[in-house]
KELO-669627 format. One record per atom (N, C-alpha, C): residue in three letters; y, z, x; residue number from 1. Coordinates in nm, 4 decimals. Layout:
BEGIN
+-----+----------+----------+----------+-----+
:   r :        Y :        Z :        X :   k :
+-----+----------+----------+----------+-----+
: Ala :        Y :        Z :        X : NUM :
...
+-----+----------+----------+----------+-----+
//
This chain:
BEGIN
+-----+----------+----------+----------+-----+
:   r :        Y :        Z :        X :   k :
+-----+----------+----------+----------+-----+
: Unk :   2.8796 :   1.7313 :  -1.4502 :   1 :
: Unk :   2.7369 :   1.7109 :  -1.4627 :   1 :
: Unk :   2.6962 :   1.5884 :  -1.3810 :   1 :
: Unk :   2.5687 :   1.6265 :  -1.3196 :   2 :
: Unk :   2.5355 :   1.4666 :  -1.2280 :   2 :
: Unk :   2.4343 :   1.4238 :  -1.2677 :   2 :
: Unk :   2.4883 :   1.3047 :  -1.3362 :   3 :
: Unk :   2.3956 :   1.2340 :  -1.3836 :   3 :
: Unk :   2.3221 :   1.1262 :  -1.2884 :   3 :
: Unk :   2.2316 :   1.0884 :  -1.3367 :   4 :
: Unk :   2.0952 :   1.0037 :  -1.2963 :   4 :
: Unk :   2.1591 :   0.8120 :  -1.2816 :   4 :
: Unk :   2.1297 :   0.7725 :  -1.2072 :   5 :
: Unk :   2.0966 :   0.6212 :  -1.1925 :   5 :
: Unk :   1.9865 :   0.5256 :  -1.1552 :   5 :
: Unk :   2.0176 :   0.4299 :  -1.2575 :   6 :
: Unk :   1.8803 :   0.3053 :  -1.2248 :   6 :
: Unk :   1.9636 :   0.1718 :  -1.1572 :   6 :
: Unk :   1.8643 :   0.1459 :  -1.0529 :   7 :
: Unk :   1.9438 :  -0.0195 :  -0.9930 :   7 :
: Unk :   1.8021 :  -0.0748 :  -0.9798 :   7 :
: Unk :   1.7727 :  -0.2160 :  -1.0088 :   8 :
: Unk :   1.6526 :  -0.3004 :  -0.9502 :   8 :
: Unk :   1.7277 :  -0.4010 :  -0.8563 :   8 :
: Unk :   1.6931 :  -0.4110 :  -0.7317 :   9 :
: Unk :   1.7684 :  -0.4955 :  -0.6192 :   9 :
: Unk :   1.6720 :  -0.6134 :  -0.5902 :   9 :
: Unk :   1.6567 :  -0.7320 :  -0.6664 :  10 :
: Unk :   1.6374 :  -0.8396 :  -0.6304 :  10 :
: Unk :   1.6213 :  -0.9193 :  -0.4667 :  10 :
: Unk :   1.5520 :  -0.9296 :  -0.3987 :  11 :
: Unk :   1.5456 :  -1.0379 :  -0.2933 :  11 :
: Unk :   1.6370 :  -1.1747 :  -0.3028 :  11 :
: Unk :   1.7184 :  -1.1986 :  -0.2505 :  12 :
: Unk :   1.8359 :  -1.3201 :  -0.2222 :  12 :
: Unk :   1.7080 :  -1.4478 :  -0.2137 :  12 :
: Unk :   1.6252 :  -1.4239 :  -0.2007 :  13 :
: Unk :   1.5325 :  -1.5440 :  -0.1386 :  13 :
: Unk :   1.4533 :  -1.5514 :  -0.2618 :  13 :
: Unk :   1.4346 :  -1.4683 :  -0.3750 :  14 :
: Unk :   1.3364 :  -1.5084 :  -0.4376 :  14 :
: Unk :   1.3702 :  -1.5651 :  -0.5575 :  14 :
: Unk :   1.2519 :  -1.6863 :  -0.5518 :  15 :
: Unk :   1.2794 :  -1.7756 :  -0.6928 :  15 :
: Unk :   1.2675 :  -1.7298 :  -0.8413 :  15 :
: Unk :   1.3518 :  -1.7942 :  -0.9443 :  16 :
: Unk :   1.3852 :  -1.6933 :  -1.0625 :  16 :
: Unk :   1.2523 :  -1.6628 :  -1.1014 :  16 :
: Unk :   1.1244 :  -1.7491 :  -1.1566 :  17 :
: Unk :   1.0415 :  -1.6775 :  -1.1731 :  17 :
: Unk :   0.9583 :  -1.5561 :  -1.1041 :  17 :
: Unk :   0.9772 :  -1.5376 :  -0.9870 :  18 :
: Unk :   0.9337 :  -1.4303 :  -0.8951 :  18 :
: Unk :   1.0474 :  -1.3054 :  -0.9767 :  18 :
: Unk :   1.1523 :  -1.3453 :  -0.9592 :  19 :
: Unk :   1.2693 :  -1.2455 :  -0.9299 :  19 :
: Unk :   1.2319 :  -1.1858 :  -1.0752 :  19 :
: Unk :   1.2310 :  -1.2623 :  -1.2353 :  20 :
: Unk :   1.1575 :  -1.1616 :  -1.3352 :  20 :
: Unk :   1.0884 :  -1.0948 :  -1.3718 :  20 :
: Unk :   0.9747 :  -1.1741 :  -1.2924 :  21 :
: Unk :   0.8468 :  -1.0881 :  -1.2603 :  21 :
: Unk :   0.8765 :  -0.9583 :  -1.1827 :  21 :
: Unk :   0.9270 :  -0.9392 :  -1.0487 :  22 :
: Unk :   0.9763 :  -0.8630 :  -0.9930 :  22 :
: Unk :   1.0028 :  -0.7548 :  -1.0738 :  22 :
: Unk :   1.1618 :  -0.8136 :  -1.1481 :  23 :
: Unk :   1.2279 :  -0.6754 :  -1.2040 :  23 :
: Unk :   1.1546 :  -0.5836 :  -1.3214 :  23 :
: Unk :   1.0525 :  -0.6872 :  -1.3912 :  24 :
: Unk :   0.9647 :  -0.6317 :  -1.4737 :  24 :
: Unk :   0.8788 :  -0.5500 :  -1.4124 :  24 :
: Unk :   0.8153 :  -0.5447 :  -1.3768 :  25 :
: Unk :   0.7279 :  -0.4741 :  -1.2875 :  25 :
: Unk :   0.7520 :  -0.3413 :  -1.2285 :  25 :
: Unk :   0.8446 :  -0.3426 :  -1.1511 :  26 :
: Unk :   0.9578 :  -0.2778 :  -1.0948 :  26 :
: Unk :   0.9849 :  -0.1574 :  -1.2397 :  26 :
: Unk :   1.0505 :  -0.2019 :  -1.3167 :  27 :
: Unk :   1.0744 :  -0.1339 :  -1.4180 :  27 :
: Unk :   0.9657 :  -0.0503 :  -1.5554 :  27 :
: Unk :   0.8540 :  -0.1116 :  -1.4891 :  28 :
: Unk :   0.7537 :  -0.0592 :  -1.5649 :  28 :
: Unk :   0.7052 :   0.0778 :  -1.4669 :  28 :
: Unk :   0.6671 :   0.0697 :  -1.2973 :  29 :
: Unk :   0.6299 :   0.1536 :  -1.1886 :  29 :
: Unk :   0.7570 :   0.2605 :  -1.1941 :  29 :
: Unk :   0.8849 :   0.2409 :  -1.2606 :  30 :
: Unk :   1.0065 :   0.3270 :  -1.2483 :  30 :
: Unk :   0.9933 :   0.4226 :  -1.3641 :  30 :
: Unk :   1.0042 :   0.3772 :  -1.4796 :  31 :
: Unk :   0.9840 :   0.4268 :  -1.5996 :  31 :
: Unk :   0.8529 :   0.4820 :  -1.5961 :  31 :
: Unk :   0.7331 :   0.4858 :  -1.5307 :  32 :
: Unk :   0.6013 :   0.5572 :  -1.5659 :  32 :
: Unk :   0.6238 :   0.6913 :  -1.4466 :  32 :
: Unk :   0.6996 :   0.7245 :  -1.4092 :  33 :
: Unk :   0.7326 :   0.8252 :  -1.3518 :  33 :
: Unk :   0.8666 :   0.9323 :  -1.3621 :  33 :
: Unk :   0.9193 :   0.9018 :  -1.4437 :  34 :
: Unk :   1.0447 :   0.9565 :  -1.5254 :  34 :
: Unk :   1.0568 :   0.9571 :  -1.6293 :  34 :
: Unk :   1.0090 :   1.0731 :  -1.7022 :  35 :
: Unk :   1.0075 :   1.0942 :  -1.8315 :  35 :
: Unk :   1.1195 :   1.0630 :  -1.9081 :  35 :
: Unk :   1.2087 :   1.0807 :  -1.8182 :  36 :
: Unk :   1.3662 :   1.0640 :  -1.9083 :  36 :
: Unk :   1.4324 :   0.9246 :  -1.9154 :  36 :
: Unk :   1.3518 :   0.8457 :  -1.8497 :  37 :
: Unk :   1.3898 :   0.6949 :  -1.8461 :  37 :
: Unk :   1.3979 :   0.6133 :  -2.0036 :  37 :
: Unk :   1.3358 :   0.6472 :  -2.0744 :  38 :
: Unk :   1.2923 :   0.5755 :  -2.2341 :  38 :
: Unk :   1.3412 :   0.6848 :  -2.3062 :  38 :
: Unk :   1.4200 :   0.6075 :  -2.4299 :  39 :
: Unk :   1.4498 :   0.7083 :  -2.4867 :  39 :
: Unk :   1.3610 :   0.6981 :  -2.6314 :  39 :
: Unk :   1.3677 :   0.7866 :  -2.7395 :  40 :
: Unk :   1.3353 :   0.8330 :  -2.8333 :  40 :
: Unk :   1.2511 :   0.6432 :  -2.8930 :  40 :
: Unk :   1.1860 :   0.7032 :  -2.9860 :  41 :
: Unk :   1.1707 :   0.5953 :  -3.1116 :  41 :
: Unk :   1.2642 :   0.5666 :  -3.1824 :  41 :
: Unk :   1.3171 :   0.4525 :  -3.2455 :  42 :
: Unk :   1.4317 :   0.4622 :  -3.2848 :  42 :
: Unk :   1.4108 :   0.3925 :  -3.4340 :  42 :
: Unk :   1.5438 :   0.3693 :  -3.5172 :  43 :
: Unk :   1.4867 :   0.2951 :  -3.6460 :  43 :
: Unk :   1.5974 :   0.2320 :  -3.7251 :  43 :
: Unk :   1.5425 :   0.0972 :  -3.7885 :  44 :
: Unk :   1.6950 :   0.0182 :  -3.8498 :  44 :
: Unk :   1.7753 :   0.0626 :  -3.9456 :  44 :
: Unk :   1.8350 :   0.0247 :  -4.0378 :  45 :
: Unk :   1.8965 :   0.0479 :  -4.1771 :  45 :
: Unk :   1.7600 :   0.0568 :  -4.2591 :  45 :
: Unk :   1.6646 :  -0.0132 :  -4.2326 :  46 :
: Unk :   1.6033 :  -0.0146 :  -4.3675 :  46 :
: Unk :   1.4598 :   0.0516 :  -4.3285 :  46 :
: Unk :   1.4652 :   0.1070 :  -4.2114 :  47 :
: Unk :   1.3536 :   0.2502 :  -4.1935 :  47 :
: Unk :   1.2639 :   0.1535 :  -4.0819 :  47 :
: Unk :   1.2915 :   0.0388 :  -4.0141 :  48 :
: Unk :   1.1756 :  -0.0188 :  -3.9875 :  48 :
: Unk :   1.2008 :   0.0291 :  -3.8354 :  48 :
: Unk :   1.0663 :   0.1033 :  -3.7581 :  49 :
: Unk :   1.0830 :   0.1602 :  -3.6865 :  49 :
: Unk :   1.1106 :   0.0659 :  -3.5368 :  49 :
: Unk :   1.1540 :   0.0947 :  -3.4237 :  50 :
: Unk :   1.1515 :  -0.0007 :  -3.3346 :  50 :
: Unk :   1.1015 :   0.1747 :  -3.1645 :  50 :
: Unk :   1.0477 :   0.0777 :  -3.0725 :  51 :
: Unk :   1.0149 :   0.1735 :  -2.9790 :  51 :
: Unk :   1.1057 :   0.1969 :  -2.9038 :  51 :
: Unk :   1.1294 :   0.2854 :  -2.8703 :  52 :
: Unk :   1.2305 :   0.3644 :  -2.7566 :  52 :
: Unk :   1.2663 :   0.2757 :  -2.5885 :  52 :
: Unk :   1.3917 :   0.2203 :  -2.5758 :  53 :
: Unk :   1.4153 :   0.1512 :  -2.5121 :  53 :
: Unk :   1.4657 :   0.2278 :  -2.3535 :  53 :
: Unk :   1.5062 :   0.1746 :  -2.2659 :  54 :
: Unk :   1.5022 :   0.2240 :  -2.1737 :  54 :
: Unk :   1.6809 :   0.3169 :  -2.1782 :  54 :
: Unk :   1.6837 :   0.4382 :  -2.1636 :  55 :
: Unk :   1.8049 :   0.5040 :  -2.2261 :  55 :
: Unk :   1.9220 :   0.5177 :  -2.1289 :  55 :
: Unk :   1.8372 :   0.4263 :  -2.0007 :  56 :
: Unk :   1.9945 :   0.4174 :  -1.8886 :  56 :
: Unk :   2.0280 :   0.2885 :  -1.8859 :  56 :
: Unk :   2.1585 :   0.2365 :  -1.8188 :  57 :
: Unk :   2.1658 :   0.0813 :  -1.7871 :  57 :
: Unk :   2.1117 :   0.0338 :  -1.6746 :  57 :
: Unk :   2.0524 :  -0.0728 :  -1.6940 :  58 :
: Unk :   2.0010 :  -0.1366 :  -1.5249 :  58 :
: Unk :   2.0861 :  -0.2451 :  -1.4654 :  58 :
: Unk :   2.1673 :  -0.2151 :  -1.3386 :  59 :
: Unk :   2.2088 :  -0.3211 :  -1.3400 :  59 :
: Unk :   2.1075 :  -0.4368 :  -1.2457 :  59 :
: Unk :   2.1064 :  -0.5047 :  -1.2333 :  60 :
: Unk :   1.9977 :  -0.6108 :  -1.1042 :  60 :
: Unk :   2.0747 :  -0.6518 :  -1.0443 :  60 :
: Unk :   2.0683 :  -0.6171 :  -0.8994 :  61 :
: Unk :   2.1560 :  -0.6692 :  -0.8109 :  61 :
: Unk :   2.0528 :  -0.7520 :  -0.7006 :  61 :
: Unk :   2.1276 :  -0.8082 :  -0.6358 :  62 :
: Unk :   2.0681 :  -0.9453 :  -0.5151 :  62 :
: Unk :   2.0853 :  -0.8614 :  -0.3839 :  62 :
: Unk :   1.9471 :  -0.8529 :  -0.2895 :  63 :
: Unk :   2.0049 :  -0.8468 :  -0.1643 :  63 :
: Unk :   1.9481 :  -0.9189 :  -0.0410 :  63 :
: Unk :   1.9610 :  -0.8514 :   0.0690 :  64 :
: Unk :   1.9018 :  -0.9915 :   0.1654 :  64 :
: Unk :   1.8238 :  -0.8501 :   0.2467 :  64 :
: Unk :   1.8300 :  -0.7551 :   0.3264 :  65 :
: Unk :   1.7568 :  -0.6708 :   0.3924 :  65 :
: Unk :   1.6969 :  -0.5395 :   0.2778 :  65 :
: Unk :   1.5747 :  -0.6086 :   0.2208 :  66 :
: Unk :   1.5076 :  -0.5122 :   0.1553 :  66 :
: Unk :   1.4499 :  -0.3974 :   0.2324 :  66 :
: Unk :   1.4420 :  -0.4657 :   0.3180 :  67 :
: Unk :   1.3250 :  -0.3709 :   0.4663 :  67 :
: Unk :   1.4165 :  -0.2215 :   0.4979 :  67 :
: Unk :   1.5207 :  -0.2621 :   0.5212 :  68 :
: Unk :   1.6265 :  -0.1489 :   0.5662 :  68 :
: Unk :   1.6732 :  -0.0741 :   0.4683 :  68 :
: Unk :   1.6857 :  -0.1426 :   0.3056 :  69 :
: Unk :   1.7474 :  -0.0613 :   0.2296 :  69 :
: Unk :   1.6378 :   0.0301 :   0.2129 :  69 :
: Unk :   1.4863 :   0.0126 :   0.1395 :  70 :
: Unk :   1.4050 :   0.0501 :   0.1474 :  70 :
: Unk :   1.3930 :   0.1575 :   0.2236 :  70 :
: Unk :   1.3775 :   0.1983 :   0.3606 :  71 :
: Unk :   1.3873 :   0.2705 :   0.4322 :  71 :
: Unk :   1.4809 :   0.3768 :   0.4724 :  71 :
: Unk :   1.5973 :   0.3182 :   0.4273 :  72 :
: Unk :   1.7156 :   0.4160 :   0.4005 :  72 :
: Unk :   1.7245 :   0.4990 :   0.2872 :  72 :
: Unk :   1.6923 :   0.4467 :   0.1216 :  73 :
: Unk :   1.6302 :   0.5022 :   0.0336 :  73 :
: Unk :   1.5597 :   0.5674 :   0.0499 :  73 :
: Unk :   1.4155 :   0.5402 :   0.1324 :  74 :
: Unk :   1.3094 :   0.6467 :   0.0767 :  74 :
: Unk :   1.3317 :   0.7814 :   0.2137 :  74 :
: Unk :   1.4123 :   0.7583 :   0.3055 :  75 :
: Unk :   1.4794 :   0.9327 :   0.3663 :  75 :
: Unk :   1.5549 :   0.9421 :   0.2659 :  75 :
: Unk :   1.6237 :   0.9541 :   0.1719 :  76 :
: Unk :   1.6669 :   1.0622 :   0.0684 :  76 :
: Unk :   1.5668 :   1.1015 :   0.0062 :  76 :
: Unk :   1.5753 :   1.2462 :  -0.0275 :  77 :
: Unk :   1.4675 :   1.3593 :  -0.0901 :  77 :
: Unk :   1.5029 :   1.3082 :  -0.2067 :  77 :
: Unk :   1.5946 :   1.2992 :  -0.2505 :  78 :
: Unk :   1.6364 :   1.2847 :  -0.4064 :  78 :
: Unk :   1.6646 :   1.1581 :  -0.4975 :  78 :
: Unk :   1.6095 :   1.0590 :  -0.3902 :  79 :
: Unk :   1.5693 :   0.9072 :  -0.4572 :  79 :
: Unk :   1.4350 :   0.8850 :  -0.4596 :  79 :
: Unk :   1.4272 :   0.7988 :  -0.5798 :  80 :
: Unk :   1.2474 :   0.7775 :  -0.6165 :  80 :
: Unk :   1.2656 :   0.6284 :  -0.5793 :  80 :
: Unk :   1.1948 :   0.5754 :  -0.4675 :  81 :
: Unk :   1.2138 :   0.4444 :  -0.4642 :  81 :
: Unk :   1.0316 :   0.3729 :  -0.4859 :  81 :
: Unk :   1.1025 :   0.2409 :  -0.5842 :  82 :
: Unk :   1.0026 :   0.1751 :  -0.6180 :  82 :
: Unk :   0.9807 :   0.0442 :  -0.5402 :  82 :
: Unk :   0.9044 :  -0.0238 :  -0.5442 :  83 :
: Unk :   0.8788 :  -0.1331 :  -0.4317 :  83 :
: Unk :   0.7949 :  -0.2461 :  -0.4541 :  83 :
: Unk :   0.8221 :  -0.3636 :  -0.5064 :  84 :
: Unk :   0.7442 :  -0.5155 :  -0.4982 :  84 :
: Unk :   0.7609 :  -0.5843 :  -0.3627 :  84 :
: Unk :   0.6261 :  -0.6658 :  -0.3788 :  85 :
: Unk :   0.6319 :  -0.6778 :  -0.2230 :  85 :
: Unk :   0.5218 :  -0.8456 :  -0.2574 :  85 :
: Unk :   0.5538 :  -0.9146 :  -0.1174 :  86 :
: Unk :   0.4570 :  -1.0310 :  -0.1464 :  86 :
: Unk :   0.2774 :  -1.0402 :  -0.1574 :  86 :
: Unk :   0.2651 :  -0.8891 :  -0.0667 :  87 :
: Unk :   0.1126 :  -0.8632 :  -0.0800 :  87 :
: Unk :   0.0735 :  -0.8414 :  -0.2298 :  87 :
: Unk :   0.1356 :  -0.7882 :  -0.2729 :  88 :
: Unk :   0.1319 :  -0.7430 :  -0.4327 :  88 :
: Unk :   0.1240 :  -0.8754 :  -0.5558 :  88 :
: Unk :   0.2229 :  -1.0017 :  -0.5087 :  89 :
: Unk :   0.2300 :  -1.0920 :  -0.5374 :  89 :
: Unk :   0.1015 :  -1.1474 :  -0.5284 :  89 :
: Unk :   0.0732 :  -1.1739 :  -0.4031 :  90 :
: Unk :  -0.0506 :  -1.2461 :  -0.4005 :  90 :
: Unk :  -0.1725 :  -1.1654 :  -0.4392 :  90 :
: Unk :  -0.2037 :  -1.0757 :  -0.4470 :  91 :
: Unk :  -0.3159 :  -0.9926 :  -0.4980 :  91 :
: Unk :  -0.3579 :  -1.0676 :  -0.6549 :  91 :
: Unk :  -0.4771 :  -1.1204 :  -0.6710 :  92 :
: Unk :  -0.5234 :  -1.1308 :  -0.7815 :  92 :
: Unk :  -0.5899 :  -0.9733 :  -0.8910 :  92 :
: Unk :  -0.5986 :  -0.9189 :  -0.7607 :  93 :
: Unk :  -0.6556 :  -0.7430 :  -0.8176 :  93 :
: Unk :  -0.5591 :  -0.6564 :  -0.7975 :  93 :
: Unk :  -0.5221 :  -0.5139 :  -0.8334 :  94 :
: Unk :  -0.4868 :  -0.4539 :  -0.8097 :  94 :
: Unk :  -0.5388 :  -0.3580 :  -0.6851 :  94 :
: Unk :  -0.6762 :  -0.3330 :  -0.6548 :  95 :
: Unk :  -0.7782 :  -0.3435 :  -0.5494 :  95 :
: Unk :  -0.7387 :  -0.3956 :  -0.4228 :  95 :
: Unk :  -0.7656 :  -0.5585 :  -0.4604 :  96 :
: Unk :  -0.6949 :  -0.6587 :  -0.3724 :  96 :
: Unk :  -0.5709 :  -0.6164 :  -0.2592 :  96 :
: Unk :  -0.5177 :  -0.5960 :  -0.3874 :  97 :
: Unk :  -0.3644 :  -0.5435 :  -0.3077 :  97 :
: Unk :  -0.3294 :  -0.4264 :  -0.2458 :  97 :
: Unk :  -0.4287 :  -0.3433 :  -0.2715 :  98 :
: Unk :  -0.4382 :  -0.1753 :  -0.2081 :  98 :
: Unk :  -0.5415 :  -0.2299 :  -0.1266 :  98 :
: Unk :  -0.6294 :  -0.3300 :  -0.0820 :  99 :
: Unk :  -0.6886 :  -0.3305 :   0.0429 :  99 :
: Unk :  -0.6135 :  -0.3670 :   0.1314 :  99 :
: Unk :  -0.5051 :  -0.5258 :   0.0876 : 100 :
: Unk :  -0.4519 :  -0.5806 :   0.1751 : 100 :
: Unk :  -0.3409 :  -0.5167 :   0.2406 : 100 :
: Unk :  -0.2900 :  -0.4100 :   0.1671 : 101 :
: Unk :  -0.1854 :  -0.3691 :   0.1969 : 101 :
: Unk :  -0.2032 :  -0.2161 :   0.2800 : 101 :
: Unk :  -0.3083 :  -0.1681 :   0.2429 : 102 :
: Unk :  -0.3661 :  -0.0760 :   0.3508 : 102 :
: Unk :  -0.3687 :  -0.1477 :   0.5693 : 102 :
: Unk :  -0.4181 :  -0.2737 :   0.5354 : 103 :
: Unk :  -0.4140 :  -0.3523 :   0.6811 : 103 :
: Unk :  -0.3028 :  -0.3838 :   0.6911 : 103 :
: Unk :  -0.1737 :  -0.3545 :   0.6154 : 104 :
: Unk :  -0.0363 :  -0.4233 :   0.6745 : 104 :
: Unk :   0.0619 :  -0.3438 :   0.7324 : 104 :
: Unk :   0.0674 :  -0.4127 :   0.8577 : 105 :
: Unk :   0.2015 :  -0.2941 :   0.9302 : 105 :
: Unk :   0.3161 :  -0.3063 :   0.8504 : 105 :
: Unk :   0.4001 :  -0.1607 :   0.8246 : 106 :
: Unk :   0.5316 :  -0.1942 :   0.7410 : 106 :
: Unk :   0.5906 :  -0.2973 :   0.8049 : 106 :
: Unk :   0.6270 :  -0.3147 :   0.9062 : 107 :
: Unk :   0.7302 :  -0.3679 :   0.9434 : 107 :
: Unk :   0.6981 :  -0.5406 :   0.8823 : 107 :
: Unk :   0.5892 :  -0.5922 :   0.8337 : 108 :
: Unk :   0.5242 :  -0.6825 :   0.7953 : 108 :
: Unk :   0.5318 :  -0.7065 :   0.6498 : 108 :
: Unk :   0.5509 :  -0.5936 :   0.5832 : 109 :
: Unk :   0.5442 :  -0.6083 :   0.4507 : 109 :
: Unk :   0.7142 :  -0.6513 :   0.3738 : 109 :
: Unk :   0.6887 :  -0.8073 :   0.3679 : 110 :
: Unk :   0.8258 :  -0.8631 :   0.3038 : 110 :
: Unk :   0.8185 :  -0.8068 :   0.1714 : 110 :
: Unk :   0.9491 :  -0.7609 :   0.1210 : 111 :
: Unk :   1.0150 :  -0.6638 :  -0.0052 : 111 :
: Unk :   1.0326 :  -0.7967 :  -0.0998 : 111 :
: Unk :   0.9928 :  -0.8661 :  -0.2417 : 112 :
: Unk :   1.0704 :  -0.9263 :  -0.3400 : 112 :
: Unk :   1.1757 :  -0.8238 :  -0.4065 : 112 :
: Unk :   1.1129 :  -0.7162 :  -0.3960 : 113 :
: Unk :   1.2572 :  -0.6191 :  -0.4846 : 113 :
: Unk :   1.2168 :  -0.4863 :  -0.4707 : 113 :
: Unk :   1.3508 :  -0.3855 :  -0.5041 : 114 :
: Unk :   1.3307 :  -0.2484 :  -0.5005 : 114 :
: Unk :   1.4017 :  -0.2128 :  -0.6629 : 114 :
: Unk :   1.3396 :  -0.0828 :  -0.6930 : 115 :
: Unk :   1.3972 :   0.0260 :  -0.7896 : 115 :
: Unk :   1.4265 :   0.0998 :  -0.7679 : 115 :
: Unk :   1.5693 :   0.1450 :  -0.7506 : 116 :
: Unk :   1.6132 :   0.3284 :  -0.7191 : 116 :
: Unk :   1.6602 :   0.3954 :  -0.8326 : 116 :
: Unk :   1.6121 :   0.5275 :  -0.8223 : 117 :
: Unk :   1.6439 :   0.6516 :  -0.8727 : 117 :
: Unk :   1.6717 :   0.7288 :  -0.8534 : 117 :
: Unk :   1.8143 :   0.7673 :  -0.8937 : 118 :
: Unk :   1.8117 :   0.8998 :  -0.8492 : 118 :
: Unk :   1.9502 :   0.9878 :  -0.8644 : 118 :
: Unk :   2.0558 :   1.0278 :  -0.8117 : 119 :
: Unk :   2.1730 :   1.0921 :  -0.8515 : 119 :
: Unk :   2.3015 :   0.9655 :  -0.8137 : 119 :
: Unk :   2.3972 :   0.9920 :  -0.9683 : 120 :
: Unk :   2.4612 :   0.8698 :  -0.9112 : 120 :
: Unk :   2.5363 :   0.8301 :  -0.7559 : 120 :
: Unk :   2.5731 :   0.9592 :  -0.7113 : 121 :
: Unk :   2.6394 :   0.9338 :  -0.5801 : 121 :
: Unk :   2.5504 :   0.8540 :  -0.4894 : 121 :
: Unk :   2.4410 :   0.8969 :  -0.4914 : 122 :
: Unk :   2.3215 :   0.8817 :  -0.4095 : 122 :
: Unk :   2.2753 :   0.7010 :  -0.3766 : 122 :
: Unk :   2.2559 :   0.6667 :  -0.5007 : 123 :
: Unk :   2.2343 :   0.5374 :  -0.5768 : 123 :
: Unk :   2.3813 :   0.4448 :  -0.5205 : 123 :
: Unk :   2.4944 :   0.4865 :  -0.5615 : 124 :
: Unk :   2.5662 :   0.4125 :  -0.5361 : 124 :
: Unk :   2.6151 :   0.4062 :  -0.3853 : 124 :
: Unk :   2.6036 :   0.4752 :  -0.3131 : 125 :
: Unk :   2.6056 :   0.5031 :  -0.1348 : 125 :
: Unk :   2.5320 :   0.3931 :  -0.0734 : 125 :
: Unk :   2.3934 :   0.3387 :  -0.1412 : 126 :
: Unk :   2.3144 :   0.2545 :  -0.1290 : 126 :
: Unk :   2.3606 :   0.1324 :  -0.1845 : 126 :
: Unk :   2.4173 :   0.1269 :  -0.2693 : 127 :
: Unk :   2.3840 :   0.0014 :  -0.3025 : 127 :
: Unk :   2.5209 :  -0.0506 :  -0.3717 : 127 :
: Unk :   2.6242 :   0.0257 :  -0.3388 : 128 :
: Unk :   2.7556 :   0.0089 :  -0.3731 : 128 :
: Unk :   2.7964 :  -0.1588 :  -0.3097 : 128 :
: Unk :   2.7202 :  -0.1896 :  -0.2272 : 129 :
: Unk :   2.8192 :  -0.3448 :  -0.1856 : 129 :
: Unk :   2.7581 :  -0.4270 :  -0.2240 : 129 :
: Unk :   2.6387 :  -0.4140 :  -0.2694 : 130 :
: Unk :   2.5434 :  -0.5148 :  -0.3247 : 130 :
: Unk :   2.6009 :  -0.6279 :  -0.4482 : 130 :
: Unk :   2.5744 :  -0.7614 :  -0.4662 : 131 :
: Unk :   2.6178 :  -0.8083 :  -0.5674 : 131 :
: Unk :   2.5615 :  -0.8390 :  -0.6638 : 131 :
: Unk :   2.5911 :  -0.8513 :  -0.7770 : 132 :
: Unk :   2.5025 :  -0.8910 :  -0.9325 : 132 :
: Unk :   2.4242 :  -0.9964 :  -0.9072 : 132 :
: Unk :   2.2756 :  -0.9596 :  -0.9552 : 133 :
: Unk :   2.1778 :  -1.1019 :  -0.9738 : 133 :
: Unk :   2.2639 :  -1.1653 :  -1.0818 : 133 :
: Unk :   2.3023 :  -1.2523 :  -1.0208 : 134 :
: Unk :   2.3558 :  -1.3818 :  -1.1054 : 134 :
: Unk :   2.3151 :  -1.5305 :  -1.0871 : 134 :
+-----+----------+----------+----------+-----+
//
């Protein structure tokens, strides 16, 4: 059976508060497009209910060419790639950031982080040398 993988790939350059922000974010734009990402409602010993957590592992890894992985990701049909970026950062609107980023040549748009999805071979082909945000 082939199962599914999640990775959030961190920017080498970005500072820890960016880099949480990042992976949060990241993981919210990943999960609102994969139903199967969250799992069930769940509940303690003593009935008290808790919400359905994310039902794969993430690992966060560090890299330095977001631009290329990015691009290599999104030619696979069968990866969902997600994408933070500094225009996004600086956007006070969400607006904002779909104007500014409408005027930006890709090749311009610096990556803070990516989210991939998709089959494990696939996922790990990508991002197999990458190392742990640590």
């Amino acid at each position: 059976m082939l199962t599914n993988k999640m990775v959030v790939i961190i920017a080498t350059e970005a500072p820890i508060g960016v880099a949480l922000n990042t992976a949060a974010l990241l993981g919210v734009g990943l999960g609102s497009h994969h139903d199967d990402t969250v799992g069930p409602d769940t509940a303690d010993a003593s009935g008290t209910p808790h919400t359905g957590m994310c039902a794969h592992p993430i690992p966060i890894l560090r890299g330095d060419d977001l631009q290329a992985l990015r691009a290599q990701a999104a030619a696979r049909p069968d990866v969902t790639v997600h994408d933070m970026h500094q225009v996004a950062q600086r956007a006070r609107t969400y607006e904002q950031m779909s104007s500014t980023l409408a005027g930006t040549k890709p090749e311009d748009i610096q990556y803070l982080g990516l989210a991939l999805y998709g089959p494990r071979p696939s996922i790990d082909s990508l991002t197999g040398a990458l190392p742990l945000y640590r």
